[in-house]
N, C-alpha and C positions, 0 to 999 in steps of 0.2 A: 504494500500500500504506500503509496507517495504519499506526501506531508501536506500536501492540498486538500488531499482527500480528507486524511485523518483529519486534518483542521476544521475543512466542513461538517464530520461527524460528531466533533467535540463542539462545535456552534452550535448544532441542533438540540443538544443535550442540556448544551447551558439553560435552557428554558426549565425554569420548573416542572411546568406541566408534563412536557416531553421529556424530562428526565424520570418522572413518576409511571408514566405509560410505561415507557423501556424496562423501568425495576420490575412492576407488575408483568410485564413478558416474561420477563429473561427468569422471575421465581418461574413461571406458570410451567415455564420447557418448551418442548419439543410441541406437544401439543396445544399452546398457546391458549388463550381466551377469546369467550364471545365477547363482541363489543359493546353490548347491553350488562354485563359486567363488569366490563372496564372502565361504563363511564359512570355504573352505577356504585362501585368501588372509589370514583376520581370526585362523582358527586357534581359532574358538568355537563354542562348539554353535547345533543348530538351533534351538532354543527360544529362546536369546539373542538371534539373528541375527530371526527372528521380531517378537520385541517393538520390538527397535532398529526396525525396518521398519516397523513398525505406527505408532509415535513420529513421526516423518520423514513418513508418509505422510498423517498425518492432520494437518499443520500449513504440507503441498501440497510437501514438500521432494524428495518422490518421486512 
């Protein structure tokens, strides 16, 4: 991984919210969570929960 990358992965993270998602993954495993848990776990809407997803996935952290 070049240093851009990782840079970009560690920007993402720096959000709270987006780092709370990721922790709640990464316990969950392999077989990950539904999203109606995660945002009812996070306590945010879905349109939040959405965006944060979209952040994380497009930077391969999901």
């Amino acid at each position: 991984m070049d240093l851009g990358h990782a840079a970009g992965r560690c920007a993402e993270l720096g959000n709270t919210t987006r780092l709370s998602i990721f922790r709640l993954l990464v316990k969950a495993g392999k077989n990950g969570l539904p999203v109606g848990q995660i945002q009812s776990s996070l306590g945010i809407p879905g349109s939040t929960l959405t965006h944060h997803l979209q952040r994380l996935v497009r930077v391969g952290l999901v």
